[in-house]
C-alpha positions in Angstrom: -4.8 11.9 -14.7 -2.2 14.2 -12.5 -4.0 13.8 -9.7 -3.9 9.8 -10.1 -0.2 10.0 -10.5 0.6 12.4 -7.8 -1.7 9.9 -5.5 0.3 7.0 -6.5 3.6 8.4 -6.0 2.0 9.7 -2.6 1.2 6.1 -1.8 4.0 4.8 -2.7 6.9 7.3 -1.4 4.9 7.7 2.0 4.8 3.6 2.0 8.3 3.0 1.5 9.6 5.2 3.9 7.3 3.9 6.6 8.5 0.6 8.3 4.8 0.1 9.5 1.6 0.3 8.3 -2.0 -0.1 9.8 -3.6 -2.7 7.8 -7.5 -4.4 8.0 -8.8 -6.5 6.2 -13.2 -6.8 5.9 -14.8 -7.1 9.9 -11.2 -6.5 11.1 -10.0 -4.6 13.3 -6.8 -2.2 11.8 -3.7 -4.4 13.4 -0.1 -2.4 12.8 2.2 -4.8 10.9 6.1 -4.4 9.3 6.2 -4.7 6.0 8.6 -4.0 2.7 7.9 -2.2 -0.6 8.8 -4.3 -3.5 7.9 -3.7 -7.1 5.3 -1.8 -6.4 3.0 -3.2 -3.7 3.6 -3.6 0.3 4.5 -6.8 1.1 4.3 -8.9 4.6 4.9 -12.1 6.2 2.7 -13.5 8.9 0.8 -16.3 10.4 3.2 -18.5 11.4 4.9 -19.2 14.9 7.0 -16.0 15.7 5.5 -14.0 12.7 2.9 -10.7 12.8 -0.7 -12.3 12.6 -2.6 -11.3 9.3 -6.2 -11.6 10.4 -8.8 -11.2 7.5 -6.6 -10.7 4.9 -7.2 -13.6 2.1 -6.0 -14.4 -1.6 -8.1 -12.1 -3.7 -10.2 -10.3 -1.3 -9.1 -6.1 -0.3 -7.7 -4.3 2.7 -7.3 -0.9 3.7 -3.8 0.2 4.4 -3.2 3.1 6.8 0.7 4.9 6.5 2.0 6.7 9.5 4.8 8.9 9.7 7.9 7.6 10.7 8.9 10.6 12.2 5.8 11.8 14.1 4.1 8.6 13.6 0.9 10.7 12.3 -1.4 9.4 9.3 0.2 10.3 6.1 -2.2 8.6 3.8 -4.9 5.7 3.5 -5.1 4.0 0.5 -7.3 0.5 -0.7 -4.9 -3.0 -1.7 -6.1 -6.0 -3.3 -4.2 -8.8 -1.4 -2.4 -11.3 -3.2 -0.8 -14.4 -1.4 2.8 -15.8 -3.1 2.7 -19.6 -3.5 6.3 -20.6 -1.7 9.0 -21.4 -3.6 7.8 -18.9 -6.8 10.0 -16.7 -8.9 7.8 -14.1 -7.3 7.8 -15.3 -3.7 11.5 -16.1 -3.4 12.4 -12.1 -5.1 10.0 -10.9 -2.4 11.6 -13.0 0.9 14.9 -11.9 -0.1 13.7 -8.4 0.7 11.5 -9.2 3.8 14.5 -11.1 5.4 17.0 -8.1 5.2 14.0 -6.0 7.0 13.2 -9.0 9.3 14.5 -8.0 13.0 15.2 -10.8 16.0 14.4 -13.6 13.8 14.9 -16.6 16.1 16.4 -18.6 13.0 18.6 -16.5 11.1 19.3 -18.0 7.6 17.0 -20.5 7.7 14.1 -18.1 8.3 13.4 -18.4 4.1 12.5 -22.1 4.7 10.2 -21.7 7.6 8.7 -19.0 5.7 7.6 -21.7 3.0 6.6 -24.0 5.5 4.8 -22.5 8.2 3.8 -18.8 7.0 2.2 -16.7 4.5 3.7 -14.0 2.2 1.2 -11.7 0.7 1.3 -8.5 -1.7 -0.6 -5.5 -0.5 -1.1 -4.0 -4.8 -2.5 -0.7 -4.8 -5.8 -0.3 -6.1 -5.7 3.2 -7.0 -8.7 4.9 -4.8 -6.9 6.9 -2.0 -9.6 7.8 1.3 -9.1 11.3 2.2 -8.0 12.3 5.5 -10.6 11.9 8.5 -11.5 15.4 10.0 -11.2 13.8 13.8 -8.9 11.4 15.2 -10.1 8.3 14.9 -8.1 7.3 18.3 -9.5 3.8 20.0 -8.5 2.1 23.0 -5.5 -0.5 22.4 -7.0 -4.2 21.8 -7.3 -6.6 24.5 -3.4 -8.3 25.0 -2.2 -10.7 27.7 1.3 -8.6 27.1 0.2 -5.9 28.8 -0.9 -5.3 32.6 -3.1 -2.5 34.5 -1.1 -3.1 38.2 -0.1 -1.0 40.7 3.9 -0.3 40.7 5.2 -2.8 43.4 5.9 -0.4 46.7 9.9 -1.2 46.7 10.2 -0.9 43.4 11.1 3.4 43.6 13.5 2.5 46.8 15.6 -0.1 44.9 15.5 2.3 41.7 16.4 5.5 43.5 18.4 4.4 46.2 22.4 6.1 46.2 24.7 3.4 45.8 27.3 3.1 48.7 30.5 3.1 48.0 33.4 0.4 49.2 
């Protein structure tokens, strides 16, 4: 029984201090997303234009949430979620946007980011299931995933002249 509560507060202080988690849900690939703790459960927004994907994580079905550091962005703890998705407009979902929008950064809408949420996205509950994996004795490090945001080119050949060069004064 200690060691259950000492794992959920684990889960839970380690969680709330982190401001992301690796998340994957079954045949997915672990995808870093931003996310809130709210009454006890991680909770994110995604799948909508200008929101975090969610891929694999459905209504009812389980993920595996991975928490990093915030400091030294090391693994702190891994620990199993049944997902639950809010329906919009519920007592539930509209407690649980009011948090995600203080944490949202850049949104391109500001106040009306709560009604686009409804609309176009989906806000699901990360619940803790209890079962927390123990810590991997290797690193488990894996190439980044395939992204058209990033680019393997060579550094243009003015580029260190026009960095470097002493500016002249008038």
């Amino acid at each position: 029984m200690t060691s259950e509560l000492l794992d959920q507060a684990l889960v839970e202080e380690a969680t709330k201090k982190s401001g992301l988690v690796w998340v994957n849900g079954p045949g997915v690939p672990p995808r870093a997303v931003w996310h809130v703790w709210h009454e006890g459960a991680a909770c994110l927004v995604g799948d909508g234009p200008g929101e975090q994907p969610l891929p694999g994580l459905t209504d009812g079905g389980f993920a595996d949430v991975t928490v990093r550091s915030k400091d030294k962005g090391g693994r702190l703890v891994s620990w199993s979620a049944k997902v639950v998705e809010l329906a919009p407009g519920s007592e539930a979902w509209q407690a649980t946007v009011a948090e995600l929008k203080g944490k949202r950064l850049n949104a391109p809408d500001g106040e009306a980011m709560p009604e686009r949420w409804g609309r176009e996205c989906r806000v699901l509950r990360l619940v803790p299931t209890g079962s927390v994996a123990p810590l991997p004795d290797g690193s488990l490090a894996e190439a980044p995933l395939p992204s058209p945001a990033t680019t393997r080119q060579p550094v243009p050949a003015g580029l260190p002249r026009l960095l470097f060069r002493k500016r002249r004064r008038k």
